[in-house]
Backbone as CSV, one residue per row, in Angstrom:
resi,resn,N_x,N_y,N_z,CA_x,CA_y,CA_z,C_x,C_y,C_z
1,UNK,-5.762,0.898,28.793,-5.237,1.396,30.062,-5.901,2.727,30.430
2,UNK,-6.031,3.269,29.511,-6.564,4.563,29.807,-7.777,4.880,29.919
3,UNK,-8.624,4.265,29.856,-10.101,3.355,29.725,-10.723,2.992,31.503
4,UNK,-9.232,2.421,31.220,-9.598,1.555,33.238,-9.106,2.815,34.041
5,UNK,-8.276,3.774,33.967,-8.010,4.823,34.900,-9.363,5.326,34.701
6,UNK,-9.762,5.993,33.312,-11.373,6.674,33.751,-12.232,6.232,34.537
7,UNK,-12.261,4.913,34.284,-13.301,4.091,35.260,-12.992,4.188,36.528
8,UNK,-11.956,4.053,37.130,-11.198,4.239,38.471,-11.406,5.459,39.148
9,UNK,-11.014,6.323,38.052,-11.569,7.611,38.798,-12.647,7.938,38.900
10,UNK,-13.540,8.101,37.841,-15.400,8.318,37.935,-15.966,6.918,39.303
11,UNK,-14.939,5.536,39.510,-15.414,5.176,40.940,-15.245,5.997,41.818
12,UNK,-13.889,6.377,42.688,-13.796,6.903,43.594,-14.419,8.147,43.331
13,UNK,-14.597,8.650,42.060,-15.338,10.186,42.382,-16.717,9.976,42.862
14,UNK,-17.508,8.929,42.712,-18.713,8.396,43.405,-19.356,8.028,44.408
15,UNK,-17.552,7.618,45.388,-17.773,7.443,46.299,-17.694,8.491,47.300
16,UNK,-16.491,9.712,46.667,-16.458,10.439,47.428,-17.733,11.346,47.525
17,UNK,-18.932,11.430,46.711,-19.819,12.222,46.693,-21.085,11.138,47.724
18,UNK,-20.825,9.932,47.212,-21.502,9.336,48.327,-21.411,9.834,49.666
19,UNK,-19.920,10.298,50.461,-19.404,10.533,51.423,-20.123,12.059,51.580
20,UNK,-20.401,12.873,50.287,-20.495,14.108,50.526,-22.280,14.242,50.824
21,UNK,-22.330,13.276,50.549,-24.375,13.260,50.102,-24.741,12.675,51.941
22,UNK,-24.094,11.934,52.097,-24.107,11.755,53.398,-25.656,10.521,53.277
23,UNK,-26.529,11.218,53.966,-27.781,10.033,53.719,-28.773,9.653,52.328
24,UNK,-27.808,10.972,51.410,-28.581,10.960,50.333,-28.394,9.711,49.714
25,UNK,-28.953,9.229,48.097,-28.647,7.953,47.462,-27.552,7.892,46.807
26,UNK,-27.010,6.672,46.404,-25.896,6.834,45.629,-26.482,7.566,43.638
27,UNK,-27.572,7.784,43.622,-28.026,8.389,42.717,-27.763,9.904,42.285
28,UNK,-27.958,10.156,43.834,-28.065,12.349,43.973,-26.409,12.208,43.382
29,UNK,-25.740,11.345,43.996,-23.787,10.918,44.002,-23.142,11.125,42.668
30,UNK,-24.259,10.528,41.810,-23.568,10.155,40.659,-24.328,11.509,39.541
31,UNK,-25.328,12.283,40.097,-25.593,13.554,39.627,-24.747,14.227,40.010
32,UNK,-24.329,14.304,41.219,-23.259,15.158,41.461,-22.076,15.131,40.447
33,UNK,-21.233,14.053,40.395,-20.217,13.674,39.600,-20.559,14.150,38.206
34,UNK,-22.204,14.366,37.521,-21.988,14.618,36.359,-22.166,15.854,36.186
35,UNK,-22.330,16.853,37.466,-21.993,18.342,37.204,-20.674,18.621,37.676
36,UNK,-20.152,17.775,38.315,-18.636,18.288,38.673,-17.982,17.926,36.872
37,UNK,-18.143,16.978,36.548,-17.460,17.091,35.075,-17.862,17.641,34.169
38,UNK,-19.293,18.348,34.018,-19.562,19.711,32.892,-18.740,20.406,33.308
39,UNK,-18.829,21.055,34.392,-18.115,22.485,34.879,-16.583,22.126,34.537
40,UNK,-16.098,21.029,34.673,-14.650,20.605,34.396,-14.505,20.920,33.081
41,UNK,-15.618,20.047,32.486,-15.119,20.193,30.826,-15.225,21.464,30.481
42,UNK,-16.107,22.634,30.801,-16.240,23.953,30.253,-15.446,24.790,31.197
43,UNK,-14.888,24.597,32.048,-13.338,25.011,32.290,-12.014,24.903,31.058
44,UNK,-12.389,23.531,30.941,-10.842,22.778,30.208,-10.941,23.575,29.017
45,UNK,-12.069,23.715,27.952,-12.182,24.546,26.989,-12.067,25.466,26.721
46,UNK,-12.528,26.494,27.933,-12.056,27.951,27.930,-10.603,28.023,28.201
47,UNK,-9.946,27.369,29.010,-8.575,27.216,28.777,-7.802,27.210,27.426
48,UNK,-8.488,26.312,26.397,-7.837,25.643,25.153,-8.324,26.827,24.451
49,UNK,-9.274,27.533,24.733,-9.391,28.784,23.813,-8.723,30.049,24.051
50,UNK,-7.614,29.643,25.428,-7.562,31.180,25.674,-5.644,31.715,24.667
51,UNK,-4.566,30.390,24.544,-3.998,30.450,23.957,-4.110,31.139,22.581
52,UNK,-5.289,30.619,21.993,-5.819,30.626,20.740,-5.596,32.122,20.356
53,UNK,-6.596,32.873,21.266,-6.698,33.968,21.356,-5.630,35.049,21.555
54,UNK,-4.935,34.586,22.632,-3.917,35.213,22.705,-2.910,35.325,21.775
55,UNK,-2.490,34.134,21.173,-1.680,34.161,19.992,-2.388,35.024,18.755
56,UNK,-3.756,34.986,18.570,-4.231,36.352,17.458,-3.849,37.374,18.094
57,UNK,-4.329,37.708,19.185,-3.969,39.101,19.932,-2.312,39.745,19.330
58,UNK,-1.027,38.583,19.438,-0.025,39.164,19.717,-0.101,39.068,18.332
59,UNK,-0.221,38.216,17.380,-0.554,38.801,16.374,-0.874,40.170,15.292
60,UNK,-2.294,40.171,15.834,-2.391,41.767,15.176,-1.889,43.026,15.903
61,UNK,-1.504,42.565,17.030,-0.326,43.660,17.476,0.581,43.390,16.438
62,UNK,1.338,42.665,16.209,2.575,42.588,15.284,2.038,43.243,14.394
63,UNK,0.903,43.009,13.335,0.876,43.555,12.274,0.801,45.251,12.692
64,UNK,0.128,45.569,13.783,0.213,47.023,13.446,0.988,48.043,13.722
65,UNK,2.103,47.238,14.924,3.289,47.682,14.814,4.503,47.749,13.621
66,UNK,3.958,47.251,12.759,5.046,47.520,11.340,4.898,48.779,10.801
67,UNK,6.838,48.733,10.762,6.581,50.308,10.386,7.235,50.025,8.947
68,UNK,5.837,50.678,8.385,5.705,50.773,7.108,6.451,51.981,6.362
69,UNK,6.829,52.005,4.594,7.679,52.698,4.138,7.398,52.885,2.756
70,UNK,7.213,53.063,2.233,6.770,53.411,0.726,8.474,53.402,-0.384
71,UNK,8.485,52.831,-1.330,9.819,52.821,-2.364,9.255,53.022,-3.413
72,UNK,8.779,54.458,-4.177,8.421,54.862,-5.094,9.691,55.276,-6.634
73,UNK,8.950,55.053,-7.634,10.258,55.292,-8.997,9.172,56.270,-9.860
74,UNK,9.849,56.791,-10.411,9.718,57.582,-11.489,10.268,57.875,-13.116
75,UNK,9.779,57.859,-13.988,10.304,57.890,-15.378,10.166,57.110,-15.788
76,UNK,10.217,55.664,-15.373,9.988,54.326,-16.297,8.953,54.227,-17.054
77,UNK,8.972,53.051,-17.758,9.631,51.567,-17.246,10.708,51.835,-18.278
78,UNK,11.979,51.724,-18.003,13.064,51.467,-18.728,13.074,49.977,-19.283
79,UNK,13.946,49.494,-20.794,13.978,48.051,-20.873,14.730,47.287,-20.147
80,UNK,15.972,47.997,-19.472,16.900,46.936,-18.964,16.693,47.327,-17.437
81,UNK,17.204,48.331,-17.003,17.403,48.704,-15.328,15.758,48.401,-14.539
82,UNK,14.881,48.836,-15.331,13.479,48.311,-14.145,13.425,47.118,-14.022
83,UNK,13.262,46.420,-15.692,13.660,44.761,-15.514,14.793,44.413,-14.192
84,UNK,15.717,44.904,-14.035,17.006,44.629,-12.934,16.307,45.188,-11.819
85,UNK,15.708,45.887,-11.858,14.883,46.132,-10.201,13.916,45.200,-10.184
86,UNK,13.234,44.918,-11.018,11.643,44.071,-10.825,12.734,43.029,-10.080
87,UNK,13.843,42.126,-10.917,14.059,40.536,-10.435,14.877,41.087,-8.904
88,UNK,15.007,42.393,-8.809,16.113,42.283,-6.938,14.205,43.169,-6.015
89,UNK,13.554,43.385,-6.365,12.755,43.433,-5.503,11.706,42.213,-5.236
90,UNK,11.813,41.210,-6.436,10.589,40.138,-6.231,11.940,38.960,-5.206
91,UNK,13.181,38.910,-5.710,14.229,38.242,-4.829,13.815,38.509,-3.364
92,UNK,13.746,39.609,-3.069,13.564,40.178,-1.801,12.469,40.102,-1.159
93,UNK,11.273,40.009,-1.811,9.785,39.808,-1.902,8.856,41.387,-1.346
94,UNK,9.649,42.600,-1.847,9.428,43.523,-1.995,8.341,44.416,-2.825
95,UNK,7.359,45.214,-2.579,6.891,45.708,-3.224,7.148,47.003,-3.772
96,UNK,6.856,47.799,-4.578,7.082,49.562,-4.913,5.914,49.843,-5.894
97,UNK,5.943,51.255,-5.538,4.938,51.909,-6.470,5.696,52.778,-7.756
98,UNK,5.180,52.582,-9.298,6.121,53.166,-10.095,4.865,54.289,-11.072
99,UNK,5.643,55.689,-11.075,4.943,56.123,-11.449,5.850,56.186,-13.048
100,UNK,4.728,55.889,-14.066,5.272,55.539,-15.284,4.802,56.755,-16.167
101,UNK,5.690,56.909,-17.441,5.403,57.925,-18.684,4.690,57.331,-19.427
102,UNK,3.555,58.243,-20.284,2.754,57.493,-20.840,4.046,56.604,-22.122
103,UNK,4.783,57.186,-22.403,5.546,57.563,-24.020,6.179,56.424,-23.533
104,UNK,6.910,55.708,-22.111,7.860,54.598,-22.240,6.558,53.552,-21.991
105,UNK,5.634,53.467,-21.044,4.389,51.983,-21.094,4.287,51.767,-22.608
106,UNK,4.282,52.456,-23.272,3.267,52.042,-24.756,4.983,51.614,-25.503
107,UNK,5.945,51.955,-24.972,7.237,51.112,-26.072,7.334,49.922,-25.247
108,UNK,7.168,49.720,-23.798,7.368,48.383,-23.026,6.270,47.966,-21.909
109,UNK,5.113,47.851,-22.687,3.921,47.205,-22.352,4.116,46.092,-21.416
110,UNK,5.094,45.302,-22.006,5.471,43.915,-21.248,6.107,43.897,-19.789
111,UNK,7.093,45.399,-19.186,7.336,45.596,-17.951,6.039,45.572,-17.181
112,UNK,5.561,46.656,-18.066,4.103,47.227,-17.344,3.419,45.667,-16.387
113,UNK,3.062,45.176,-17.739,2.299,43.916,-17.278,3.279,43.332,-16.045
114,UNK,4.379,42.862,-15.947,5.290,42.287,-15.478,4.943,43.004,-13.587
115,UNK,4.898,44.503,-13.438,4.883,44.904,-12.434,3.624,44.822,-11.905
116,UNK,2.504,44.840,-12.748,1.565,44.169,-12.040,1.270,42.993,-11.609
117,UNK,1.650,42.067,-12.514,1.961,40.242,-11.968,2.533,40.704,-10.928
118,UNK,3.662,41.434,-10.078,3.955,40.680,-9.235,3.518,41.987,-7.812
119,UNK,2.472,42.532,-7.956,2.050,43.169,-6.965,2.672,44.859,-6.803
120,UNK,2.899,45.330,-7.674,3.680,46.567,-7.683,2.394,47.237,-7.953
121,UNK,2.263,48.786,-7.874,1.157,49.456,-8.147,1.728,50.470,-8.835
122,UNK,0.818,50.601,-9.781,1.318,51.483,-10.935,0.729,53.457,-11.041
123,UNK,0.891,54.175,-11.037,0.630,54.867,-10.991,1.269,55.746,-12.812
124,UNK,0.772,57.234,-12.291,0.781,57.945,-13.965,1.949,59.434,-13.617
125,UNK,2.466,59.283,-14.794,3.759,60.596,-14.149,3.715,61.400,-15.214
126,UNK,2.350,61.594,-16.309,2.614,62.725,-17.328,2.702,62.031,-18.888
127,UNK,2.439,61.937,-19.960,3.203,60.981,-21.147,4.162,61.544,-21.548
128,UNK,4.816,62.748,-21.109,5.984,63.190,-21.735,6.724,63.443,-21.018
129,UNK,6.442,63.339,-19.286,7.086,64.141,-18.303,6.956,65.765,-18.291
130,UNK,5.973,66.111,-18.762,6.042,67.902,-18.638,5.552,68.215,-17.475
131,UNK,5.621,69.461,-17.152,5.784,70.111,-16.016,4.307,70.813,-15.931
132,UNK,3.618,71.220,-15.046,2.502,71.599,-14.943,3.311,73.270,-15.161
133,UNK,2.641,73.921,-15.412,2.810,75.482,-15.336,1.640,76.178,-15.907
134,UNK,1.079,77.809,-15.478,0.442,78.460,-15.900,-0.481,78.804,-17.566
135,UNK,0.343,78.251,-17.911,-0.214,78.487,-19.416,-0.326,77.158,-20.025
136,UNK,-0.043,75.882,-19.191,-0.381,74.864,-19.959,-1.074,74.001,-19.660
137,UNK,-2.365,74.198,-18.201,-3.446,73.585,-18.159,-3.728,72.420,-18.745
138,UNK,-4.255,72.700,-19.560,-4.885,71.417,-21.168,-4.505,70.611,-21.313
139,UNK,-2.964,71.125,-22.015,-2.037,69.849,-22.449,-1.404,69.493,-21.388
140,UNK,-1.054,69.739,-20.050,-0.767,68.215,-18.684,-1.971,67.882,-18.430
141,UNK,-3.436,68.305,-18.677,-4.670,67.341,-18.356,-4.385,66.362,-19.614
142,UNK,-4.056,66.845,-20.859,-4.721,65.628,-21.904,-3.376,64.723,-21.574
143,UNK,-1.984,65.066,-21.427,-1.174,63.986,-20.920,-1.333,63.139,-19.752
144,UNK,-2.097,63.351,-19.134,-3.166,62.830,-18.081,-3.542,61.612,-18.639
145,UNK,-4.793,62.051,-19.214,-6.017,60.842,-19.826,-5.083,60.223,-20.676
146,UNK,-4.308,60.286,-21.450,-3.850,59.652,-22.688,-2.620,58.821,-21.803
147,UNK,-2.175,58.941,-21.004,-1.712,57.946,-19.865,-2.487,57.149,-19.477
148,UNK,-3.568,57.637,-18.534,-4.444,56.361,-17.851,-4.726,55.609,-19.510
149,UNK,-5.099,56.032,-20.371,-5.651,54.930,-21.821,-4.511,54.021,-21.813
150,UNK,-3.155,54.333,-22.332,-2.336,53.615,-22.462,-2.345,52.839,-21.309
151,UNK,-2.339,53.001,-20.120,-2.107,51.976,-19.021,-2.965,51.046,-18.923
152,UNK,-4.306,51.375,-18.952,-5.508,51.157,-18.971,-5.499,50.070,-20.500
153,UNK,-5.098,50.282,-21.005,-5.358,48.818,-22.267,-3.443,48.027,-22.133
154,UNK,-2.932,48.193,-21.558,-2.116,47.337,-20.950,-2.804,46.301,-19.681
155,UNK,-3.135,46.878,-18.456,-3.237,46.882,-17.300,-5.206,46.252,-17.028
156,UNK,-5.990,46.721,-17.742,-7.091,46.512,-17.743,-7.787,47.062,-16.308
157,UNK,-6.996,47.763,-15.956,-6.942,49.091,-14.991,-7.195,50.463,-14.878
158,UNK,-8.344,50.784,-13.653,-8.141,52.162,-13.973,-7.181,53.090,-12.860
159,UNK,-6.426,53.654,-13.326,-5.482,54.764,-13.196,-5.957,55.345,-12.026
160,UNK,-5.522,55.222,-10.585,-6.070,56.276,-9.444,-4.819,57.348,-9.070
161,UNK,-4.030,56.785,-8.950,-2.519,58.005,-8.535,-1.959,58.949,-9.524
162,UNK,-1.302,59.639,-9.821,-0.184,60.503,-10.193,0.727,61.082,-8.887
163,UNK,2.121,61.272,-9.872,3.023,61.872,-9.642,3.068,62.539,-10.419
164,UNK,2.490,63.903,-10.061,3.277,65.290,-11.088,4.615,65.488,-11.185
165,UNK,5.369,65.780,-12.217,6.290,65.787,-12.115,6.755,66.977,-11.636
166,UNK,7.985,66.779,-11.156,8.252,68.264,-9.947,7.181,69.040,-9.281
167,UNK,6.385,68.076,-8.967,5.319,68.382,-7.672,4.527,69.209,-7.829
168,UNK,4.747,69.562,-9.274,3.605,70.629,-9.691,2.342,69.952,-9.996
169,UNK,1.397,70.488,-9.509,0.153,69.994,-9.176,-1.356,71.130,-9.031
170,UNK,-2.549,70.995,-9.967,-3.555,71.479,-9.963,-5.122,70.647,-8.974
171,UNK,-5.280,71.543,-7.822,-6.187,70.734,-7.076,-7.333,70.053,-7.508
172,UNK,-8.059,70.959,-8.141,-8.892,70.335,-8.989,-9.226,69.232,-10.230
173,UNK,-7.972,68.774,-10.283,-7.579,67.719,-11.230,-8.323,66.455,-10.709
174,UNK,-8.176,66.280,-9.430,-8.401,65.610,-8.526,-9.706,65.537,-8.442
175,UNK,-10.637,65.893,-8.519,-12.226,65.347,-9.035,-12.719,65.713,-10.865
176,UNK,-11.864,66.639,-11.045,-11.963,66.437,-12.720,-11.209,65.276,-13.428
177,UNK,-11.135,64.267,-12.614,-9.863,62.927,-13.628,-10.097,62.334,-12.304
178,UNK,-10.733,62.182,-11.009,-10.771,61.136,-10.191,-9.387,60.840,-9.680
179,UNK,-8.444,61.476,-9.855,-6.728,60.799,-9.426,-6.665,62.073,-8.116
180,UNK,-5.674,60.919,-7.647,-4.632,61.584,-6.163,-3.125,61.651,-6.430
181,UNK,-2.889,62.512,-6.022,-1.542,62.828,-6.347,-1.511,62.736,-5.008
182,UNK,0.124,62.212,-5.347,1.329,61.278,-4.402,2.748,62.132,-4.316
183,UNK,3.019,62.958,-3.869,4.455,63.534,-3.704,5.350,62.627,-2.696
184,UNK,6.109,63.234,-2.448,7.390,62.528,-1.480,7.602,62.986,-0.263
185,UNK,8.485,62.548,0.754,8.913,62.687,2.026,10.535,63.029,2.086
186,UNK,10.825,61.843,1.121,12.584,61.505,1.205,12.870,61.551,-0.257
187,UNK,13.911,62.481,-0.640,14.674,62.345,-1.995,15.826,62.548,-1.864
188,UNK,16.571,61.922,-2.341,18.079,61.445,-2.514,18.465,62.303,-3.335
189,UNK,18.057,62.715,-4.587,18.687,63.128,-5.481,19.614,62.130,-6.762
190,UNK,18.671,61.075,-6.436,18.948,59.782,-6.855,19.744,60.312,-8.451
191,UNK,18.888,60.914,-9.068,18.967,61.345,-10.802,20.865,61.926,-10.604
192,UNK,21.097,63.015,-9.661,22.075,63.791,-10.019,23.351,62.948,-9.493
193,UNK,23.555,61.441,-8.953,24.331,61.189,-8.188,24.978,59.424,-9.203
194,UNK,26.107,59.635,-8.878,26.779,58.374,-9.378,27.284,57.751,-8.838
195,UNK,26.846,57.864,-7.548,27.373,57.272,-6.065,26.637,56.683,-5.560
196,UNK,26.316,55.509,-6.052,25.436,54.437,-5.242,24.916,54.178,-3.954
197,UNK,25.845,54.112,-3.403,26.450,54.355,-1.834,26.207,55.364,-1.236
198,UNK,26.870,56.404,-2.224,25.769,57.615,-1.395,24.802,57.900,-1.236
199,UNK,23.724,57.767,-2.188,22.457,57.503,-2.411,21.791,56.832,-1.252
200,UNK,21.841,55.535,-1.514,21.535,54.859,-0.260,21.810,55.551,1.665
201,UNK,23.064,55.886,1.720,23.627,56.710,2.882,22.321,57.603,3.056
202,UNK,22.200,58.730,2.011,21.525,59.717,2.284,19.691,59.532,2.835
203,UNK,19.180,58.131,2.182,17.671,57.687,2.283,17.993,56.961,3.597
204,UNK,18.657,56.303,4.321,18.801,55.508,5.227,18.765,56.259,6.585
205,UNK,19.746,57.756,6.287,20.494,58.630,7.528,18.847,59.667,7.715
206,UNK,18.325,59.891,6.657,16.634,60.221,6.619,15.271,59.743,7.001
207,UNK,15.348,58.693,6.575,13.932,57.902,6.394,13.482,57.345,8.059
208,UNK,12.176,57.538,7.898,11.415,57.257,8.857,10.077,56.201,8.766
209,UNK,9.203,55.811,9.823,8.172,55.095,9.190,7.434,56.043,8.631
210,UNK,6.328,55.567,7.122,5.785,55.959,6.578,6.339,56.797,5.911
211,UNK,7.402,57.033,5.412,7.927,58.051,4.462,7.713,57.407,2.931
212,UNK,7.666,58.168,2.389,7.789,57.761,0.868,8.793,58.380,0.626
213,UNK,9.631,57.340,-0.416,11.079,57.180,-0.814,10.750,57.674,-2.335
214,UNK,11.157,59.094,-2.705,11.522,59.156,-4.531,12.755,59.192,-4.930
215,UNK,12.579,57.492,-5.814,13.646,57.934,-7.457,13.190,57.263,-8.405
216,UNK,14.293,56.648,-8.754,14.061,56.925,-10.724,14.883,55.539,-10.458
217,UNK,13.886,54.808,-11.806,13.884,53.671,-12.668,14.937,53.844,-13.827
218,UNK,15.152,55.030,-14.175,16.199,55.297,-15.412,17.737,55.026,-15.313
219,UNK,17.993,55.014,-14.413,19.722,55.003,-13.977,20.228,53.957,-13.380
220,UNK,21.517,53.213,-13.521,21.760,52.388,-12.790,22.086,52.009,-11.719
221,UNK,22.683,53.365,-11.672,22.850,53.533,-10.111,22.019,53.858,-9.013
222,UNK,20.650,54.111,-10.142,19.768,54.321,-8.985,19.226,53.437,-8.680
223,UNK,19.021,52.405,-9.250,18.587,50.284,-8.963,19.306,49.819,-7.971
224,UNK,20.658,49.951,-8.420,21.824,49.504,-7.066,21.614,50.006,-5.829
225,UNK,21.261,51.392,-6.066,20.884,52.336,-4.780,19.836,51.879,-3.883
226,UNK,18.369,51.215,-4.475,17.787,50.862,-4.547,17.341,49.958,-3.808
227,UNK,18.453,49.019,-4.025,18.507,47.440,-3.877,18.964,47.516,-2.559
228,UNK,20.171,48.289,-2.469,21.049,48.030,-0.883,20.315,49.015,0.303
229,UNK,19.191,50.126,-0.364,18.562,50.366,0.503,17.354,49.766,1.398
230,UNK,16.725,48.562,0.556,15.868,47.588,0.610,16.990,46.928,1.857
231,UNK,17.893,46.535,1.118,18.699,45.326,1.988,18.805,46.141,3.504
232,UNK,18.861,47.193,3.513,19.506,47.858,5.194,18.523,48.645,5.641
233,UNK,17.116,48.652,5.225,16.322,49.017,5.914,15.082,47.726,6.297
234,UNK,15.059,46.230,5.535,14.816,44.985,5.719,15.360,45.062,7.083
235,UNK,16.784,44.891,7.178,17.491,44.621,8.493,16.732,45.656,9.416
236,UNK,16.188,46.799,9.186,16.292,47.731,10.594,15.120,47.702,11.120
237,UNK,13.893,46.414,10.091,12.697,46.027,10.690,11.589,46.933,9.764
238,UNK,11.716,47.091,8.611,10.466,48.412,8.267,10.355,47.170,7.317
239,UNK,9.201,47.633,6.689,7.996,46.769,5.629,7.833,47.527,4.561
240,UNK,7.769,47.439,3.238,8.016,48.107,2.164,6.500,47.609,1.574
241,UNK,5.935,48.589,1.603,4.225,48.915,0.794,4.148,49.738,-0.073
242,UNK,2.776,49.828,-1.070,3.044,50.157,-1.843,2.054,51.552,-0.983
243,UNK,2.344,52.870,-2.245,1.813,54.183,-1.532,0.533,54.226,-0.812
244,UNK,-0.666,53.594,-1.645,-2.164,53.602,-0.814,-1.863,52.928,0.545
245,UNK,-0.767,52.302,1.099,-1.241,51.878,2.456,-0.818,52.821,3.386
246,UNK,0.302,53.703,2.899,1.177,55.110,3.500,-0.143,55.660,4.116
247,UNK,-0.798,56.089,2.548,-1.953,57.217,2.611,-2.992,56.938,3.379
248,UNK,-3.587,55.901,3.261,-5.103,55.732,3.561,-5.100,54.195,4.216
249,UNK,-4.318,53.375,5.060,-4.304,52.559,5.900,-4.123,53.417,7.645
């Protein structure tokens, strides 16, 4: 059926060019007809491509309108509570960045690994947690390197971030050890609080796009905190990345 309409129409379209050719042949007629249907067909196509397009367009608008958020931890990897964050952030299909002690990776190697399987980015917070200060140079550089090693024969990774702890930080570290240090935007006070709820309240009534979120892997209440802040900032439309896309996207 659909066979005999083409035919039907490519007649009368023949004739009408006959009509248009006037004394010309029914030959010039049927040239005519076969540039009226290129130009048709390369109409019809640019049409079928223009959806195409448009739907990428609104597309990577979407993507670059996401407002992105960083959910950073500190002190881990604990054995039980990070484990309880890893399974409510992969539930969620969440990512975070954890900055780890050298002294807990090397007792639970197996988190370590675990947070990299599932897309988390690992960063270095000290092997003992000490504090940078004036007279001790050396020993927070060698707790440095002896972190990236330990991570580094877990991870088969090399070590680009730190979190100094309490933000103490030497500039030059930063091409003497190749690392960037990562501080914060938003802190809860996650460590001093046993109020779950509040916790969460306080990062929610704060946070903005691109903020980086600090707490701690050590507490339980700070997982719970954690979790329901994921859950009510999911709802308010933000995207949870890990720190390099904060920084340098």
């Amino acid at each position: 059926m659909r066979v005999y309409l083409m035919q039907v129409s490519a007649y009368i379209l023949i004739e009408k060019n006959v009509q248009r050719c006037g004394v010309m042949s029914r030959k010039a007629a049927i040239i005519l007809l076969i540039l009226d249907i290129l130009v048709g067909l390369s109409l019809f196509f640019a049409g079928i491509n223009k959806p195409s397009e448009y739907t990428n367009a609104v597309a990577e608008q979407g993507e670059d309108e996401r407002r992105k958020i960083a959910l950073t931890f500190d002190d881990g990897p604990h054995p039980y509570y990070t484990e309880q964050l890893l399974d409510g952030l992969k539930e969620r299909g969440v990512v975070a960045t954890f900055f780890v002690t050298g002294e807990h990776a090397k007792l639970h190697p197996d988190v370590i690994k675990r947070m990299q399987e599932e897309g988390h980015l690992i960063g270095n917070h000290t092997y003992s947690h000490i504090q940078l200060t004036k007279s001790n140079r050396e020993k927070f550089k060698e707790e440095l390197i002896a972190t990236n090693e330990v991570l580094k024969e877990i991870t088969g990774e090399e070590v680009e971030y730190v979190r100094p702890p309490y933000g103490s930080w030497d500039k030059s570290f930063e091409s003497e050890l190749n690392m960037f240090p990562v501080l914060w935007t938003v802190d809860p006070l996650d460590w001093s609080s046993r109020n779950a709820s509040r916790i969460t309240e306080k990062i929610v009534n704060k946070v903005g796009e691109n903020d980086i979120i600090l707490m701690h892997d050590y507490y339980d209440t700070s997982v719970t905190a954690a979790l329901q802040t994921v859950d009510e900032l999911l709802e308010e439309g933000y995207t949870f990345v890990t720190v390099e896309e904060i920084l340098f996207d």
